[in-house]
py3Dmol code that shows the C-alpha trace and the ligand (Angstrom):
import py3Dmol

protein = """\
ATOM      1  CA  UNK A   1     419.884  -0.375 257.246  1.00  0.00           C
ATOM      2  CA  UNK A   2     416.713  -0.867 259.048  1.00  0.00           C
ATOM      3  CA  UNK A   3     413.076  -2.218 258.086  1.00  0.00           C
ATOM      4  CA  UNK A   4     410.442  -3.316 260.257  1.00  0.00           C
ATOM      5  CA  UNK A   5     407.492  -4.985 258.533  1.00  0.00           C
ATOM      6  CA  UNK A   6     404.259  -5.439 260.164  1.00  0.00           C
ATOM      7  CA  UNK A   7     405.473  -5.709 263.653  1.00  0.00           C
ATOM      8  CA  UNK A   8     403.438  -6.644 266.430  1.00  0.00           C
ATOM      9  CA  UNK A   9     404.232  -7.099 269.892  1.00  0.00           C
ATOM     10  CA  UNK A  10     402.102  -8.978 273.180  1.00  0.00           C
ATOM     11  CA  UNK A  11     403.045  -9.238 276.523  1.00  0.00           C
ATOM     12  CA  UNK A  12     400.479 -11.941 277.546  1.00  0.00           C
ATOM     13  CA  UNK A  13     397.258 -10.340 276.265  1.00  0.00           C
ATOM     14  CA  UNK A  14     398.784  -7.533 276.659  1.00  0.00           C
ATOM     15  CA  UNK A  15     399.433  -5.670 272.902  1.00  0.00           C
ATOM     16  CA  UNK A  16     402.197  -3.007 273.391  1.00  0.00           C
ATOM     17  CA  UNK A  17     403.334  -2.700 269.774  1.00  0.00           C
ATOM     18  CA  UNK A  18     400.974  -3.105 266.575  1.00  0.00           C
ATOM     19  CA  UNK A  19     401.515  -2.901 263.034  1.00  0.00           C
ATOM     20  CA  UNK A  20     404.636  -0.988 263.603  1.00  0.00           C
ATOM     21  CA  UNK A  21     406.373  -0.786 259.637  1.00  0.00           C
ATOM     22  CA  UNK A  22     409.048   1.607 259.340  1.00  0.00           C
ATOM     23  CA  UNK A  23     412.577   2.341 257.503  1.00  0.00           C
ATOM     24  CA  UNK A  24     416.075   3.722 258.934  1.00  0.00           C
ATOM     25  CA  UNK A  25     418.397   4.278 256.026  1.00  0.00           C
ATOM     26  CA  UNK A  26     422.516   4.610 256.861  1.00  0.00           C
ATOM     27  CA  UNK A  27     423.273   8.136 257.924  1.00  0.00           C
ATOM     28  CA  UNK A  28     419.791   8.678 259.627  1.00  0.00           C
ATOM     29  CA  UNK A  29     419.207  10.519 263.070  1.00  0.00           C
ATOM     30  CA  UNK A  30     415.956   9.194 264.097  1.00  0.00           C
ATOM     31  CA  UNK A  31     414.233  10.393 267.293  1.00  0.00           C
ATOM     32  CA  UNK A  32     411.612   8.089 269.121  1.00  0.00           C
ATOM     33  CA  UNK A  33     409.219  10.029 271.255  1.00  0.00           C
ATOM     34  CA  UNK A  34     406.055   8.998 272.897  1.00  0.00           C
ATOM     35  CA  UNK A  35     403.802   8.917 276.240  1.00  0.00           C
ATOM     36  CA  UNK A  36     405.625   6.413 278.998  1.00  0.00           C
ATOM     37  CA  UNK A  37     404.623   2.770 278.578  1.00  0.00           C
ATOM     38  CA  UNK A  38     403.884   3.531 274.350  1.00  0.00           C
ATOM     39  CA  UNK A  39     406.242   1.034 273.680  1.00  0.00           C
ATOM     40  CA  UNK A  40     409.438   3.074 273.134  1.00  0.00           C
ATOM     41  CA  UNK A  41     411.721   1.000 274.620  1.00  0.00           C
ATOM     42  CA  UNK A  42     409.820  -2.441 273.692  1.00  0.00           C
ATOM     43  CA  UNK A  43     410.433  -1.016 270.196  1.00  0.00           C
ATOM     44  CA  UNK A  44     414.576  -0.376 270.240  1.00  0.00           C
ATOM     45  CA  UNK A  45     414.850  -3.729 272.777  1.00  0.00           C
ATOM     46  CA  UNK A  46     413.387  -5.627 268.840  1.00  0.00           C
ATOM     47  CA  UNK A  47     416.400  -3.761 267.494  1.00  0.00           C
ATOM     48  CA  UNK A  48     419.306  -5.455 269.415  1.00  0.00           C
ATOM     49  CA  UNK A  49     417.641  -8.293 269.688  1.00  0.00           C
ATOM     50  CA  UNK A  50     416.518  -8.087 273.182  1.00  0.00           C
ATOM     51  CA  UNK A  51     412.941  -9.138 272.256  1.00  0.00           C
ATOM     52  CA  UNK A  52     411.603 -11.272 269.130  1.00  0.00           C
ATOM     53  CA  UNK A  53     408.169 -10.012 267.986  1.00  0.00           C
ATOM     54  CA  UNK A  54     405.298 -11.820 268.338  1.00  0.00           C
ATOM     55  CA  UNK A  55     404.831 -11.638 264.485  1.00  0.00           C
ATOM     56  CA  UNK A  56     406.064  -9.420 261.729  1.00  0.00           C
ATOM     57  CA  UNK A  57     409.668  -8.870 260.829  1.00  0.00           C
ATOM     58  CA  UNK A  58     412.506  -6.714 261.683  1.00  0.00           C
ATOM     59  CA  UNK A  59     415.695  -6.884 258.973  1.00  0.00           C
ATOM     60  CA  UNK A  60     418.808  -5.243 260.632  1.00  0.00           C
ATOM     61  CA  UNK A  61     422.250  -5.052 258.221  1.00  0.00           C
ATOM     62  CA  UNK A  62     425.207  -6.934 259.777  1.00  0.00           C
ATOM     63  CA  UNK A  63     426.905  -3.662 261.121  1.00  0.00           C
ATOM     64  CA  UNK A  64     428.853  -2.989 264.256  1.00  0.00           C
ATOM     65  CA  UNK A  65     426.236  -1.752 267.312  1.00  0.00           C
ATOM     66  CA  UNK A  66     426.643   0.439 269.673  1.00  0.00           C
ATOM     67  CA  UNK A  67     423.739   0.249 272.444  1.00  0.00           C
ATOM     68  CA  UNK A  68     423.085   2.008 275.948  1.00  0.00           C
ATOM     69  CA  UNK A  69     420.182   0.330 277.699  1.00  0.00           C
ATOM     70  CA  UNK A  70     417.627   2.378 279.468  1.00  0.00           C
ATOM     71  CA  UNK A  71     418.083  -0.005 282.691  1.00  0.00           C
ATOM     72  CA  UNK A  72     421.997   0.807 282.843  1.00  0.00           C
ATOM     73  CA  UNK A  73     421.198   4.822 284.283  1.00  0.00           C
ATOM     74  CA  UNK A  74     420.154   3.851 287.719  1.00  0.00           C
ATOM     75  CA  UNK A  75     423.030   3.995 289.734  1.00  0.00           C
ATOM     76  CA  UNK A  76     424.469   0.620 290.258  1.00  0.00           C
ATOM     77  CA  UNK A  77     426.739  -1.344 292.043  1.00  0.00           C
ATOM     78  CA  UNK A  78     429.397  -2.849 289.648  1.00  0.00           C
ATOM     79  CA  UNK A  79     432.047  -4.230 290.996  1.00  0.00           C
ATOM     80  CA  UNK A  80     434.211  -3.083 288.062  1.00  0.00           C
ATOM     81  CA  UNK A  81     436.172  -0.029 287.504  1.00  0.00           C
ATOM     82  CA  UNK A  82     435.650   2.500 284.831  1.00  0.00           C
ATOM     83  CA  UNK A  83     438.034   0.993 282.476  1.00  0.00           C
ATOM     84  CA  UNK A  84     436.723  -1.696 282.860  1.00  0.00           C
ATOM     85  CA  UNK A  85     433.473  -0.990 281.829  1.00  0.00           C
ATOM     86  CA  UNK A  86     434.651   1.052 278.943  1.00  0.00           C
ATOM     87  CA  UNK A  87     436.784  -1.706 277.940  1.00  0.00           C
ATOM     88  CA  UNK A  88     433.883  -4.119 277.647  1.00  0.00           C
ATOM     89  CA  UNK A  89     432.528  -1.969 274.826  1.00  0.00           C
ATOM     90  CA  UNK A  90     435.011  -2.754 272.107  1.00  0.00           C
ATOM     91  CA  UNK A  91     434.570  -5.137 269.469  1.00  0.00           C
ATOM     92  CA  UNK A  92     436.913  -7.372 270.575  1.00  0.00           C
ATOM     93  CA  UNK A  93     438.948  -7.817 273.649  1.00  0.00           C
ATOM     94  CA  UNK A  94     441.962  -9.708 275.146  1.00  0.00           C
ATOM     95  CA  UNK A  95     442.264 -10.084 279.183  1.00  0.00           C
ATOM     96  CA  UNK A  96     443.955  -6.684 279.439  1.00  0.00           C
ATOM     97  CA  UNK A  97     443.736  -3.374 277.308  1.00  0.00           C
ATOM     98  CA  UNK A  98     446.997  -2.681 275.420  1.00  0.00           C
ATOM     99  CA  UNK A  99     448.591   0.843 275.590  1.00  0.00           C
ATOM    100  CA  UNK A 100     446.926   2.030 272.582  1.00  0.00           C
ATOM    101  CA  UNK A 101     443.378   0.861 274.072  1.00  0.00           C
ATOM    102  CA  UNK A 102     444.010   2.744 277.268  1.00  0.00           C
ATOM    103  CA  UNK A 103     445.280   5.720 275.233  1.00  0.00           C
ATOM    104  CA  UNK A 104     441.663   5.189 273.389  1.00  0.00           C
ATOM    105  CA  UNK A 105     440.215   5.269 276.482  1.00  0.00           C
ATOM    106  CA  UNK A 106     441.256   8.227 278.290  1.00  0.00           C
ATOM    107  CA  UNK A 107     440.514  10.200 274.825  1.00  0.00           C
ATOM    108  CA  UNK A 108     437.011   9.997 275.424  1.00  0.00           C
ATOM    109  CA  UNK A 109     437.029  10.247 279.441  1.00  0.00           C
ATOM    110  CA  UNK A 110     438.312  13.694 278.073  1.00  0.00           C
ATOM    111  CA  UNK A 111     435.971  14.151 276.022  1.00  0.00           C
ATOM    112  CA  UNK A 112     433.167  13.096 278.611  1.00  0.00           C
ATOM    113  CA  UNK A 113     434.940  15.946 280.870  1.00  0.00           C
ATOM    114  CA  UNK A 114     435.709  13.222 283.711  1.00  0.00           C
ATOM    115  CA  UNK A 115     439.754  12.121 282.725  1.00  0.00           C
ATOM    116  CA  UNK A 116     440.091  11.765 286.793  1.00  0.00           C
ATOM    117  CA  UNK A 117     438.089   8.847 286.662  1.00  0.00           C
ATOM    118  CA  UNK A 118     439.756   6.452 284.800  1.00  0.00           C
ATOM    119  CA  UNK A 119     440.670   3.900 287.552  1.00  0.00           C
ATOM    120  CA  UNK A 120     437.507   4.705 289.651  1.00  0.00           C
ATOM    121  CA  UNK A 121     435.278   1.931 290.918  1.00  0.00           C
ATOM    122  CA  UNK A 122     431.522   2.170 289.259  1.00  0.00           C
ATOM    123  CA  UNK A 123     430.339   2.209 292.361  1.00  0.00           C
ATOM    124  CA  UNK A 124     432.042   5.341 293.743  1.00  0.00           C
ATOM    125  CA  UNK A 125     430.643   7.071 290.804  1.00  0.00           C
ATOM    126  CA  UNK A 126     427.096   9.129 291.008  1.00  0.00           C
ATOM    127  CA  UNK A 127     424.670   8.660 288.262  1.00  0.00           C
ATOM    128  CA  UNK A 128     425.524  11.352 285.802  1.00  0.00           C
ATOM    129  CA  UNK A 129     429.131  10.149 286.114  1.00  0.00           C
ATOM    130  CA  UNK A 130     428.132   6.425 285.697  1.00  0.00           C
ATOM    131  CA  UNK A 131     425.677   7.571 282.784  1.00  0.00           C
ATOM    132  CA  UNK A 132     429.112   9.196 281.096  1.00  0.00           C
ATOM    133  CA  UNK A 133     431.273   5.514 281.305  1.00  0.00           C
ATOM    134  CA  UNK A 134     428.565   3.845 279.901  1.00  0.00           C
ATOM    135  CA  UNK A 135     427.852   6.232 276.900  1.00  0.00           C
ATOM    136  CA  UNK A 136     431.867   6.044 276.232  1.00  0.00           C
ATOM    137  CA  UNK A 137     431.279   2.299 276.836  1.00  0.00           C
ATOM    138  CA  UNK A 138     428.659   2.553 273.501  1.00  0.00           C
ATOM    139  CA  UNK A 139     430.772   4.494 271.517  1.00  0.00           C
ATOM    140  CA  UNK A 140     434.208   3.472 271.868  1.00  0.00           C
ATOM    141  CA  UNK A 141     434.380   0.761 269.176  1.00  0.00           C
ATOM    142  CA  UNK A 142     432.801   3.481 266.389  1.00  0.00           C
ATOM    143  CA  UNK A 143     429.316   1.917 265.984  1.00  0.00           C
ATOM    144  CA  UNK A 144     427.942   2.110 262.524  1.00  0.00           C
ATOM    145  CA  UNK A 145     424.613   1.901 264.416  1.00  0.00           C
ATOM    146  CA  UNK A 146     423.689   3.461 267.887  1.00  0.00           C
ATOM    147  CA  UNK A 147     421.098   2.975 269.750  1.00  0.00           C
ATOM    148  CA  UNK A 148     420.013   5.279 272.890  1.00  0.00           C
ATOM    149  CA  UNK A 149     417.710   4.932 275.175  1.00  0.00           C
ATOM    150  CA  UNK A 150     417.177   7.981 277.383  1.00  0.00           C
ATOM    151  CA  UNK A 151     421.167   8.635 277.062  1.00  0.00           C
ATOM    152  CA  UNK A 152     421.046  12.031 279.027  1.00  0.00           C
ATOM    153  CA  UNK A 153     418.674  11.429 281.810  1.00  0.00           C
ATOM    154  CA  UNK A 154     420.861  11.818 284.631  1.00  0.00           C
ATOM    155  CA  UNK A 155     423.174  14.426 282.799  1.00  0.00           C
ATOM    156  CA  UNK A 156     422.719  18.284 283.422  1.00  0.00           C
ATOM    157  CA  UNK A 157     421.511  20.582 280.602  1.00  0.00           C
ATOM    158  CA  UNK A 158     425.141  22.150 279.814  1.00  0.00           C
ATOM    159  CA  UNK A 159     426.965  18.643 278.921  1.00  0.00           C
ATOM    160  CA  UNK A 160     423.723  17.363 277.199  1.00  0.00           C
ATOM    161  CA  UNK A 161     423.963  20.247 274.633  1.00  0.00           C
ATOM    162  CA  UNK A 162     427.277  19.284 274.342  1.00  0.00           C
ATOM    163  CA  UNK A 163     426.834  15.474 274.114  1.00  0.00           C
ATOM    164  CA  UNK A 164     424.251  16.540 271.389  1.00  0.00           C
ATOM    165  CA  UNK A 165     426.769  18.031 269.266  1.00  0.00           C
ATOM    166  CA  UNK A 166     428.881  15.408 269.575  1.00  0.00           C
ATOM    167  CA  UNK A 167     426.609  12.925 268.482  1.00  0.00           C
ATOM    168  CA  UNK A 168     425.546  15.255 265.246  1.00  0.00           C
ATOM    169  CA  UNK A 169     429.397  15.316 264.426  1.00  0.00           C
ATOM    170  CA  UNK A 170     429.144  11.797 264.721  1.00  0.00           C
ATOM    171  CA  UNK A 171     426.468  11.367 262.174  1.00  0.00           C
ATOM    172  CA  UNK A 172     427.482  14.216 260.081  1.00  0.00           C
ATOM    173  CA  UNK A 173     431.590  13.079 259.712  1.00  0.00           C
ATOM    174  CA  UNK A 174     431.068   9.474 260.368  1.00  0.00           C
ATOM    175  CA  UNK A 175     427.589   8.927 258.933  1.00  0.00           C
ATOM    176  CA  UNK A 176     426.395   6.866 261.605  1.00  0.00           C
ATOM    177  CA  UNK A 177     423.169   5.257 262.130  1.00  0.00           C
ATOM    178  CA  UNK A 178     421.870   7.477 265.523  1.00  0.00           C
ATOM    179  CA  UNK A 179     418.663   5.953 267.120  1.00  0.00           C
ATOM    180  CA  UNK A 180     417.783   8.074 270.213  1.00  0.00           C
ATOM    181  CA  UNK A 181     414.785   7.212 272.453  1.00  0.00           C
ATOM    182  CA  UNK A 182     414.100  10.602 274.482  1.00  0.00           C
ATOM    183  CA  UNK A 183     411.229  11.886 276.273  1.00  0.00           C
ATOM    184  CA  UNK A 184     412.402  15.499 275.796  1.00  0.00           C
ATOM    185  CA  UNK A 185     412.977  16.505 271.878  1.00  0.00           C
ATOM    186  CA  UNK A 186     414.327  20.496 273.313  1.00  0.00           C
ATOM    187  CA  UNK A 187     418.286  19.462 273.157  1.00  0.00           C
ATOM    188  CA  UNK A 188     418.338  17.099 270.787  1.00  0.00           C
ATOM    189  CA  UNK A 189     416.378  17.567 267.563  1.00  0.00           C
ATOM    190  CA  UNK A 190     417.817  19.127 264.475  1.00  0.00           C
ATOM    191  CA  UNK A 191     415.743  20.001 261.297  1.00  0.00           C
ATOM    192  CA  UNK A 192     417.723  17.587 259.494  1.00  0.00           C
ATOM    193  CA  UNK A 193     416.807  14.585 261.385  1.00  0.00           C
ATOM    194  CA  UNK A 194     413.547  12.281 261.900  1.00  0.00           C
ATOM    195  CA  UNK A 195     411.311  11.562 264.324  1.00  0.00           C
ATOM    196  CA  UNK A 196     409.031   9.283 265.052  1.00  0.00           C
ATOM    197  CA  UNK A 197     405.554   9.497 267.510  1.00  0.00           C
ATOM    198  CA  UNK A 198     404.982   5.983 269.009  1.00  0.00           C
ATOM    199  CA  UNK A 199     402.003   5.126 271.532  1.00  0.00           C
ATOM    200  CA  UNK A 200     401.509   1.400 270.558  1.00  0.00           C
ATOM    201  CA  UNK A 201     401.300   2.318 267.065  1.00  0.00           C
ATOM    202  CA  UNK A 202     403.207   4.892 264.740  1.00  0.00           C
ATOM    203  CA  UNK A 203     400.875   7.588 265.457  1.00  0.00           C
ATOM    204  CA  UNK A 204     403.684  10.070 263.153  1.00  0.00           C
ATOM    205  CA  UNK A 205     406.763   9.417 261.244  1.00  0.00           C
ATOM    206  CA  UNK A 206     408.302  12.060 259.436  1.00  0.00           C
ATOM    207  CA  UNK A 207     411.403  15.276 259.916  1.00  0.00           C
ATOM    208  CA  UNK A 208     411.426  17.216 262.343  1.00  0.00           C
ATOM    209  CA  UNK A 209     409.482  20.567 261.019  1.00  0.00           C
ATOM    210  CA  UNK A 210     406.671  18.164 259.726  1.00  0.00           C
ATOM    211  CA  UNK A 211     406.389  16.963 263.349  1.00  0.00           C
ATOM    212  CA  UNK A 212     406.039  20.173 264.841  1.00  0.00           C
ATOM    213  CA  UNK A 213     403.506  20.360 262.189  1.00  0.00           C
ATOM    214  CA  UNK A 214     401.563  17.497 263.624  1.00  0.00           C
ATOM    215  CA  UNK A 215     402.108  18.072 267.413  1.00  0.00           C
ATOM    216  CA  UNK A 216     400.187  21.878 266.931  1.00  0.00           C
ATOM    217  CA  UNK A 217     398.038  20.684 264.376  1.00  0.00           C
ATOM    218  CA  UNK A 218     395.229  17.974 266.247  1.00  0.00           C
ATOM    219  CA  UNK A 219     397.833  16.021 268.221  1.00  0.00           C
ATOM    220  CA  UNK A 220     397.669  18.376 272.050  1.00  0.00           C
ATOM    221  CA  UNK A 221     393.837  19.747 270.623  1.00  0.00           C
ATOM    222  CA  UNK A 222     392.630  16.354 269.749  1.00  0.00           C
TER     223      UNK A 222
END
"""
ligand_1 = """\
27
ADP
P 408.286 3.173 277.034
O 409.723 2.884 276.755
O 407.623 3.934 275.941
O 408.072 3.842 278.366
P 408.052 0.303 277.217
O 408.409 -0.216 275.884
O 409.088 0.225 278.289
O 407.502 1.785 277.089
O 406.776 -0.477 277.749
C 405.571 -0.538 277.026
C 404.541 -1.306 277.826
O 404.887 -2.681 277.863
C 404.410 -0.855 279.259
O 403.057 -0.839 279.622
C 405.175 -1.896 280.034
O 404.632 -2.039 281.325
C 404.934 -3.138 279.204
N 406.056 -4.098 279.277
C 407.344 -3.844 278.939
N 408.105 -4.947 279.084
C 407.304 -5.919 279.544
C 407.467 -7.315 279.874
N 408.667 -7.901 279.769
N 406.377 -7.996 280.303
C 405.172 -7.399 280.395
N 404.937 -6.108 280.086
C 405.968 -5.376 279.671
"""
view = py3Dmol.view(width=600, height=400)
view.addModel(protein, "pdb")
view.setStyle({"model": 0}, {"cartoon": {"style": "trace"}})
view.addModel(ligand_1, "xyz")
view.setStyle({"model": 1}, {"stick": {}})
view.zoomTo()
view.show()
């Protein structure tokens, strides 16, 4: 679904990404870990097109996308309601959600545990709450491909468990594409899934009991 060849990218003379070459095949749960400023978010940014690389290639498949942007989970000031928001995340839209969209809509409020919010300005909302509208806002038009940046930063531990379990259901009963940039693997890794170790280059690629592998044997003693 996924191939980066070669990739290689400079900010000024500055080289943040280098000879980054990897696969994500349909299906995949792939974890992206690393030091802050490895190149993490640089790397998924590629992905959605955010950034072109300075050379190398990146091959996506044509599939529906579902992204939440690492920028988004300050708090901000939207002048926009919750629906709003959430209704800017499907696929396609007319000026108004019909009945059936709302309905769509307040399923996963529900499911996101805040169904009072629905008509809420963004800006009324703290950041765990905003956090919440714009993960619904990524999933709500049943990505074939999502792509997380630090989704759970502002959420507390219980409803990131449970936002973890969601998104395994998703890949498990849906098998969608999950790419999840995190700086804490505890929650959210499975034995099943992948991760990768970035800090400029690949410095592991693998599953996840071959990474814990890695990370005791050299990575932390040298
Ligand atoms: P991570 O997500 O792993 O914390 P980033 O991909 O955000 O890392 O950033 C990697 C490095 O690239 C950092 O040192 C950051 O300062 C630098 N960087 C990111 N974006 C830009 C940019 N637009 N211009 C210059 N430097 C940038």
């Amino acid at each position: 679904m996924i191939h980066y060849q070669d990739v290689n990218v400079n900010f000024g003379k500055f080289n943040v990404l280098s000879d980054i070459t990897f696969s994500v095949n349909q299906g995949d749960f792939l974890h992206i870990v690393g030091p802050n400023g490895s190149g993490k978010t640089t790397l998924v940014k590629l992905l959605v097109g955010l950034l072109t690389p300075s050379s190398g290639t990146i091959t996506v498949a044509h599939v529906q996308m579902g992204y939440l942007p690492q920028k988004l989970l300050t708090k901000v000031n939207l002048p926009m309601t919750v629906r709003e928001v959430i209704y800017s995340g499907f696929a396609q839209q007319r000026l108004k959600p019909t009945l059936a969209e709302c309905e769509l809509i307040r399923h996963w409020l529900n499911i996101m545990e805040i169904p009072q919010l629905f008509n809420e300005s963004m800006s009324y909302l703290s950041g765990g709450q905003q956090q919440r509208v714009f993960l619904i806002r990524a999933l709500i038009s049943n990505p074939e491909l999502l792509i997380l940046d630090e989704p759970t930063s502002a959420l507390d531990p219980s409803f990131r468990e449970k936002f973890y379990e969601l998104l395994y259901r998703l890949q498990q009963d849906q098998k969608m594409t999950i790419i999840h940039v995190t700086h804490d693997l505890t929650d959210a890794v499975k034995n099943d899934c992948k991760v990768m170790y970035v800090d400029q280059k690949i410095k592991f690629f693998g599953t996840y009991p071959e990474f814990e592998h890695f990370e005791h044997g050299g990575h932390h003693h040298g």
